[in-house]
C-alpha positions in Angstrom: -29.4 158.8 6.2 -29.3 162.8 6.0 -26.8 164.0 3.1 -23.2 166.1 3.7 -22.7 169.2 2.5 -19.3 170.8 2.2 -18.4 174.5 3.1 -15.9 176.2 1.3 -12.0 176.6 2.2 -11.4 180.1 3.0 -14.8 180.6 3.6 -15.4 184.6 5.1 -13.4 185.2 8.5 -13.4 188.8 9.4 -13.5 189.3 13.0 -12.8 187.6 16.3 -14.0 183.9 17.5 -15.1 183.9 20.7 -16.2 181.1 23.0 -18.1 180.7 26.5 -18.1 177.3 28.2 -20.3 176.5 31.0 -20.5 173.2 32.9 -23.4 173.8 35.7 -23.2 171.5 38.1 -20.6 170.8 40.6 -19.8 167.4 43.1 -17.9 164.6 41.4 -21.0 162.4 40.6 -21.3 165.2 38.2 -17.6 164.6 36.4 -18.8 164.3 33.1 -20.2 168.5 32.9 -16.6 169.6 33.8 -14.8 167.1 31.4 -17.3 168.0 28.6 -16.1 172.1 29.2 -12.5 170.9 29.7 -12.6 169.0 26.2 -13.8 171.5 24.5 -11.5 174.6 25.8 -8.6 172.2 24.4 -10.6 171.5 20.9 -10.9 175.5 20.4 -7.4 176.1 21.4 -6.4 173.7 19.3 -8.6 174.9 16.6 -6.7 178.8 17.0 -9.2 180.6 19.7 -7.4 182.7 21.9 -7.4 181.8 25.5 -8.4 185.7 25.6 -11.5 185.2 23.8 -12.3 182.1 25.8 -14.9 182.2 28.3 -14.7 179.3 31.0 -17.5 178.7 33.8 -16.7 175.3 36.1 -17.0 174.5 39.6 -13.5 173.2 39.6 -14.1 170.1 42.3 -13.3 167.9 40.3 -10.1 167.3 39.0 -8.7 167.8 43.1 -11.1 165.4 44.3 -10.5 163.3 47.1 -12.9 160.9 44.8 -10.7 161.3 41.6 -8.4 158.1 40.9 -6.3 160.7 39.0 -5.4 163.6 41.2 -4.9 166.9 38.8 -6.6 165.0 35.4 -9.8 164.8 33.8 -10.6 162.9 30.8 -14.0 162.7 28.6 -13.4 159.8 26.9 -12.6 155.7 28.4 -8.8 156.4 26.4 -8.7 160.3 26.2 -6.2 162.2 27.3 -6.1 164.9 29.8 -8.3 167.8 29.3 -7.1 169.7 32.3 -4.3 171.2 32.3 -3.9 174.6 30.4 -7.8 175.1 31.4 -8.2 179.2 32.8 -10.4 179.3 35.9 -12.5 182.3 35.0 -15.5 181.5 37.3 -15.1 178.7 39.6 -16.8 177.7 42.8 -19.9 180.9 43.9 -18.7 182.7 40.7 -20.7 180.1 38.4 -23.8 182.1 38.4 -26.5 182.8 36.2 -26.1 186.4 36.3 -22.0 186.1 35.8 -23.2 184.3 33.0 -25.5 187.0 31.7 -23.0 189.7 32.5 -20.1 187.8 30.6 -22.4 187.5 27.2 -23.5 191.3 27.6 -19.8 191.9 27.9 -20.8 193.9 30.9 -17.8 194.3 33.2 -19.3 196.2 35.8 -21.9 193.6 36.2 -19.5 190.2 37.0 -18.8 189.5 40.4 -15.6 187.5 41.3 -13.5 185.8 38.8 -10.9 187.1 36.5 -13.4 189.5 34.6 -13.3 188.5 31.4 -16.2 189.0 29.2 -17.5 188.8 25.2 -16.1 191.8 24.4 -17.1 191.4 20.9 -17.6 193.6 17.7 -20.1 193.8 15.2 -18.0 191.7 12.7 -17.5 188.8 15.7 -18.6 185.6 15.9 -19.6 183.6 19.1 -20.3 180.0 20.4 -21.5 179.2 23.5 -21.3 175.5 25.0 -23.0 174.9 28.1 -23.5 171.3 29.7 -25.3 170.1 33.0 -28.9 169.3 34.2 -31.6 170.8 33.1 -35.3 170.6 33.7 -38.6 171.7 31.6 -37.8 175.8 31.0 -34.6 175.5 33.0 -30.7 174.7 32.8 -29.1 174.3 36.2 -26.3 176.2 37.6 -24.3 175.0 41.1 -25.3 178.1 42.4 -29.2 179.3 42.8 -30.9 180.9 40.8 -31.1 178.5 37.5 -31.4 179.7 34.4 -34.6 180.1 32.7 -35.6 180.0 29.2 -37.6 184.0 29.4 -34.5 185.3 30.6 -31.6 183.6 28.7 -33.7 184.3 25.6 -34.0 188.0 26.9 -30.6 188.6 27.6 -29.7 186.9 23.6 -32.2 190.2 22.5 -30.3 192.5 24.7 -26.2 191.1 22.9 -28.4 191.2 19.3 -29.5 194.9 19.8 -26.5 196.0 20.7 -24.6 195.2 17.8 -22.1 193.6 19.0 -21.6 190.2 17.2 -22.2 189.3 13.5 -23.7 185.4 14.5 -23.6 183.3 17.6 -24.2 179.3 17.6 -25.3 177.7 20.8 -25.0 174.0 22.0 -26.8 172.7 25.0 -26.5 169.7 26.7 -29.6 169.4 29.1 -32.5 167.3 30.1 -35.7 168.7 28.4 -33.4 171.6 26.5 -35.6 172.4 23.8 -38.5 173.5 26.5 -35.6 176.5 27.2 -36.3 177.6 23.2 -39.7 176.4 22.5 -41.9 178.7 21.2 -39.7 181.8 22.4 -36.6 182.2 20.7 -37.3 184.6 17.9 -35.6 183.9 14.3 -34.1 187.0 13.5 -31.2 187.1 16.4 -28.4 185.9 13.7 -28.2 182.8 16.5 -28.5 179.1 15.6 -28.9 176.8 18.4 -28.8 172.9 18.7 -30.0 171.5 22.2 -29.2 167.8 23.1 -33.0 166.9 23.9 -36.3 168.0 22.6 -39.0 169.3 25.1 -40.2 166.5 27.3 -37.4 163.9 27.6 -34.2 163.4 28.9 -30.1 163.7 27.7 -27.7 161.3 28.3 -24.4 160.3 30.0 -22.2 157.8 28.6 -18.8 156.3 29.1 -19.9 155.1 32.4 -18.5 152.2 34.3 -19.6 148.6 32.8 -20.6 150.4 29.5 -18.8 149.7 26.3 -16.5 151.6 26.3 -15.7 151.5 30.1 -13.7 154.0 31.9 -10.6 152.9 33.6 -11.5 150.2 36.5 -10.0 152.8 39.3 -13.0 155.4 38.2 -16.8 155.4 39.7 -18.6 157.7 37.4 -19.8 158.6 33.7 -17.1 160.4 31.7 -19.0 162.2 29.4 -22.3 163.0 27.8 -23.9 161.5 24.4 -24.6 164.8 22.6 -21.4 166.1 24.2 -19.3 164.0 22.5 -21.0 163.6 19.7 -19.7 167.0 18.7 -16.5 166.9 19.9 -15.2 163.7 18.9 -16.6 165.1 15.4 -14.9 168.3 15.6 -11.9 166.6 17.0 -11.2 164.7 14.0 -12.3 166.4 11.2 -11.3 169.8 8.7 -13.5 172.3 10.2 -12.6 174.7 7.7 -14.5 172.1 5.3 -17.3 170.6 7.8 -20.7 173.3 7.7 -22.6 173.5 10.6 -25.2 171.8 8.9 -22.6 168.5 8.6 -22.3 168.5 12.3 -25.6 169.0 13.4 -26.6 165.7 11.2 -23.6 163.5 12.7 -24.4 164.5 16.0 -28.6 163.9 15.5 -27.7 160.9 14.2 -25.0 159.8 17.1 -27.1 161.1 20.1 -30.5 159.6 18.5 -28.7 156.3 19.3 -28.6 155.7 14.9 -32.3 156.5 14.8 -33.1 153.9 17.2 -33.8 156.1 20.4 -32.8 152.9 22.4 -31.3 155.4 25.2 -31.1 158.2 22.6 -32.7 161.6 22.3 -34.4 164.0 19.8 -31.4 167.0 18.8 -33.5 169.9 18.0 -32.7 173.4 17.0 -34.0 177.0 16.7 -33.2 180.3 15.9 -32.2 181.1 12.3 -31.1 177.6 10.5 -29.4 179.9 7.5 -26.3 179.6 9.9 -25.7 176.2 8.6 -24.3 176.8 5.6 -21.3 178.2 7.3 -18.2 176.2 8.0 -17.6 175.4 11.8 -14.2 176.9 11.7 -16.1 180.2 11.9 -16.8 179.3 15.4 -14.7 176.5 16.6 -11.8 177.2 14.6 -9.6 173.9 12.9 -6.6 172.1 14.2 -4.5 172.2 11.2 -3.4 168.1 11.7 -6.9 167.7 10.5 -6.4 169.6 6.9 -5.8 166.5 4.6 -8.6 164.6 7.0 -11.4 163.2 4.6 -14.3 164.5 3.9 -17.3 164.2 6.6 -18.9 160.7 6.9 -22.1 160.1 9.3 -20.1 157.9 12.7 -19.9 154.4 12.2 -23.2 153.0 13.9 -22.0 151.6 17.2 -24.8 151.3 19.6 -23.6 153.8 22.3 -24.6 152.6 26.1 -25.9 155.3 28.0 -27.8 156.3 31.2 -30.5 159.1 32.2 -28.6 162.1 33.0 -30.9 162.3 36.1 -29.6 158.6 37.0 -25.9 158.8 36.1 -24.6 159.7 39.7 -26.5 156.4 40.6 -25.4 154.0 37.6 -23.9 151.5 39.3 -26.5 150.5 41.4 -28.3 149.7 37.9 -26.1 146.8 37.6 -25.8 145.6 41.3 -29.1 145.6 42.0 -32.7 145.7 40.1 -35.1 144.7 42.0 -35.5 147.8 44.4 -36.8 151.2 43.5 -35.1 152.5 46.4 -31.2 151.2 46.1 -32.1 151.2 42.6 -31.8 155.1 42.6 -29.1 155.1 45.3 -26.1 153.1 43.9 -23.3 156.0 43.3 -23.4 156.8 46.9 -23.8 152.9 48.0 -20.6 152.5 45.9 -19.2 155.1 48.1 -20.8 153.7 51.4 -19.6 149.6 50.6 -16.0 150.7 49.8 -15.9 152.8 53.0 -14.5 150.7 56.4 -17.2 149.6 58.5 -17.3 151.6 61.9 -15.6 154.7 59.9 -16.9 158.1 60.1 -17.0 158.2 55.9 -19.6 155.5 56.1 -21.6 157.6 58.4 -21.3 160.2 56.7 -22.1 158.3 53.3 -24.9 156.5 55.1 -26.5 159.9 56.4 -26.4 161.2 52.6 -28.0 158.1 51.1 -31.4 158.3 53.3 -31.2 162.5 53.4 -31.3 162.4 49.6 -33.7 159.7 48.7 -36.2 161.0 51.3 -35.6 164.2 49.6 -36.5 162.6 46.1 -39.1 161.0 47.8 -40.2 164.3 49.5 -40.5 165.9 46.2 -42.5 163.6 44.1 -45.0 163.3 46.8 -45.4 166.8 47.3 -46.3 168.0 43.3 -48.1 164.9 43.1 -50.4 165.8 46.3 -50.4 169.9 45.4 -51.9 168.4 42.4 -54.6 167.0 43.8 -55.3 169.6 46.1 -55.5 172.2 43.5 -57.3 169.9 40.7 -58.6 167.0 42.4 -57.8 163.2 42.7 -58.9 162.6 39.0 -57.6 165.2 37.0 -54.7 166.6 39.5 -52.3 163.7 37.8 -53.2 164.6 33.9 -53.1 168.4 34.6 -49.5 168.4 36.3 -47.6 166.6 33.8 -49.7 167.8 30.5 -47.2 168.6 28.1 -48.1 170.9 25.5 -47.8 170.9 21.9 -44.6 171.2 20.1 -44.2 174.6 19.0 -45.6 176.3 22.0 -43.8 177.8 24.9 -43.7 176.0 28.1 -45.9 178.6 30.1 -47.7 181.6 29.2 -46.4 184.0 32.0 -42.4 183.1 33.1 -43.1 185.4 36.0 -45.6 183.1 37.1 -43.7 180.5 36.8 -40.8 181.5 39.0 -43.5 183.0 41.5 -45.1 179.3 42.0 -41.1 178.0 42.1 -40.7 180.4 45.2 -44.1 179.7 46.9 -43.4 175.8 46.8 -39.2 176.4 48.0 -41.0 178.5 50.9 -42.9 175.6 52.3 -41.3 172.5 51.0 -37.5 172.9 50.4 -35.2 173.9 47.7 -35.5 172.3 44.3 -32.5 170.0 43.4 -31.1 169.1 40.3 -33.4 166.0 40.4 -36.2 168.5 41.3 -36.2 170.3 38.0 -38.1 167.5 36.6 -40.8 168.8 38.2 -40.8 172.1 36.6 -43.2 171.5 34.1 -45.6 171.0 36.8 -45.3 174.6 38.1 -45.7 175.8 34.5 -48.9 173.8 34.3 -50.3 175.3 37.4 -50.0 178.7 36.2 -51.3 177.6 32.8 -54.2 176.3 34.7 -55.2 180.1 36.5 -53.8 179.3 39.7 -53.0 182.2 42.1 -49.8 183.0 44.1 -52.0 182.2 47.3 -53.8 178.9 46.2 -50.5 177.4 45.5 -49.2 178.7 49.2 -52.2 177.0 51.0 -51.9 173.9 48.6 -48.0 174.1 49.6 -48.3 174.4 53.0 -51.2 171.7 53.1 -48.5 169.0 51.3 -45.5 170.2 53.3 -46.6 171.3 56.7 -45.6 167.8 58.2 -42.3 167.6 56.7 -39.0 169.1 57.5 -36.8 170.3 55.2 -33.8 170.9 57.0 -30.9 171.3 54.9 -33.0 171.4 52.0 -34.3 174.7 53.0 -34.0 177.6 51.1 -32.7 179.6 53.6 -29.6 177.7 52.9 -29.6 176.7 49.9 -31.1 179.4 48.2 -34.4 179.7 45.7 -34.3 177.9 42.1 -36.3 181.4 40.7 
């Protein structure tokens, strides 16, 4: 069990706390990214931030969903309260970009489009923390609007805020399926940033407070509330002196918590990069403290309580997991199917549902079969398998040329549709292709050759947009 170290009361706090909060994904099958953001805007407001110094990015289709049991409400947690209200809309709907995102941490006002502006306009004595929470993929973190963000370029824009002297030190928490492959062997040490990611490299992050799980949302609601690492840290920043906790404290409660206690029973590996001296420092440097918490005792590891969880890939789908397990098929297709039995038979909404079901299994389908066959095409029956999903040594970067990688992204959207938020998954793939020496034009004729008898329809770039 890893040992607690208290910071000091009154520890150093000259200059501003600022915060940006990103949930990237939007629909509500997706609930639980927008009620992570929400819960932690109130934990920081709470803790002293200034809604001026906070930095909100959210689709916002939630909370009005026709879908939400609630109307106007959100909660993160089976008996939370609600984490709405008071939230500002800074980027909502086609502002959540990834270059809003870059233009907000560059405190580059000229460069936002939309919203209300607002940027980290920070000093060299500030300090920043950024939350972000969504899907992710091998190299990528998902935004609801294409492009995603990839590791090259989120890391470049981190060297861009650190040579401008405009912060003192920054902490980062992502919540993301294969989130360390974003850091991995390319986030320098000498940034004054210290980041914590939710997974390591090759597996997954996962949702929790679903419906069935222990503990179960409300009966009225159909989808995950939250996210293991997620609230991991904010149920531990909720209830705790932050102006005692360190860094350091944290990221061992929340290792432990989101490791499942060490058991990795639907857990995952926290990781973290960047400079680790950060640590020492208290969280109220960041997060600030919400003074009911002063005379709250000092920092003990969460009881171990065996959290229930789902793939974050999956969690949209859960309840077909415990209605039905013997297809593959309805097996990934449940969320909707909930949708599609509680809609009247003969109605339009169950057409409609229906229609959704088969586009966006055939789509799943689509994809696997596709990187599996360019694969084979462009290594051959035998190795084309091994070589697409060879994941590299920890340590090392995903890919050796990020250019490449995005390049091999485009060529495959061009022939064989848009890349979903399931579709990341495959991202490693493309990384391994250019690792492999494989030119722009092999991967368009071994594209076109896996693709040319399919349609992608309203998968297709054209209106959807490109990943890269």
């Amino acid at each position: 069990m890893p040992t607690m170290r208290g910071g000091k009361d009154g520890q150093e706090e000259a200059g501003t706390r600022w915060a940006v909060l990103v949930a990237g994904s939007s629909g509500f099958g997706n609930y639980r990214h927008q009620a992570d953001v929400c819960h932690a805007y109130q934990l920081l407001k709470k803790g002293g931030l200034k809604e001026e110094n906070i930095v909100v990015f959210m689709y916002d289709d939630i909370a009005n969903n026709e879908l939400n049991p609630r109307p106007g409400v959100i909660i993160n947690h089976p008996k939370g309260e609600d984490v709405y209200a008071g939230v500002p809309k800074d980027y909502t709907g086609e502002q959540v970009t990834a270059k809003n995102l870059y233009a907000v941490l560059l405190g580059d006002k000229t460069a936002v489009h939309g919203g209300s502006g607002k940027v980290i306009d920070s000093k060299p004595n500030d300090r920043i923390f950024l939350y972000y929470s969504d899907h992710g993929g091998p190299g990528v973190l998902g935004m609801p609007n294409m492009p995603y963000l990839y590791g090259a370029d989120l890391v470049e824009v981190l060297k861009k805020k650190h040579a401008s002297g405009s912060y003192k030190e920054m902490v980062m928490y992502i919540e993301a399926c294969e989130s360390g492959s974003v850091f991995e062997g390319i986030m320098p040490e000498n940034l004054d940033i210290y980041i914590t990611t939710a997974s390591n490299a090759e597996e997954s992050s996962w949702g929790t407070y679903c419906p069935g799980m222990e503990p179960s949302p409300p009966p009225e609601y159909m989808t995950c509330l939250g996210d293991l690492y997620s609230v991991a840290w904010m149920e531990d920043s909720d209830t705790h002196n932050l102006k005692k906790e360190t860094v350091q404290q944290q990221y061992d409660v929340v290792k432990y918590r989101t490791s499942n206690y060490n058991t990795y029973n639907g857990g995952s590996h926290v990781m973290e990069y960047g400079n680790k001296s950060i640590k020492a420092e208290t969280l109220y440097l960041y997060q600030g403290s919400n003074p009911v918490n002063k005379k709250s005792r000092q920092n003990n590891l969460h009881p171990r309580k065996h959290m229930e969880v789902v793939n974050q890939r999956d969690a949209d789908l859960f309840f077909l997991w415990r209605w039905v397990s013997t297809s593959t098929y309805t097996h990934k297709c449940f969320y909707s199917n909930f949708l599609y039995k509680e809609a009247k038979d003969g109605s339009e909404k169950k057409r409609e549902i229906f229609e959704k079901i088969t586009e966006t299994m055939v789509h799943r389908f689509h994809h696997d079969g596709s990187i599996n066959l360019i694969g084979q095409i462009l290594f051959g029956l035998e190795k084309g398998p091994s070589i697409i999903s060879f994941v590299r040594a920890a340590g090392l970067p995903l890919v050796d040329d990020w250019g490449c990688l995005k390049a091999m992204v485009q060529t495959f959207e061009s022939q064989c549709g848009s890349l979903t938020q399931y579709g990341m998954k495959h991202m490693r793939g493309f990384a391994n292709i250019c690792n492999n020496g494989i030119s722009k034009e092999e991967m368009k004729m071994a594209s076109l050759a896996a693709c040319s008898e399919r349609n992608s329809g309203m998968w297709s770039p054209s209106k959807r947009g490109y990943s890269a």
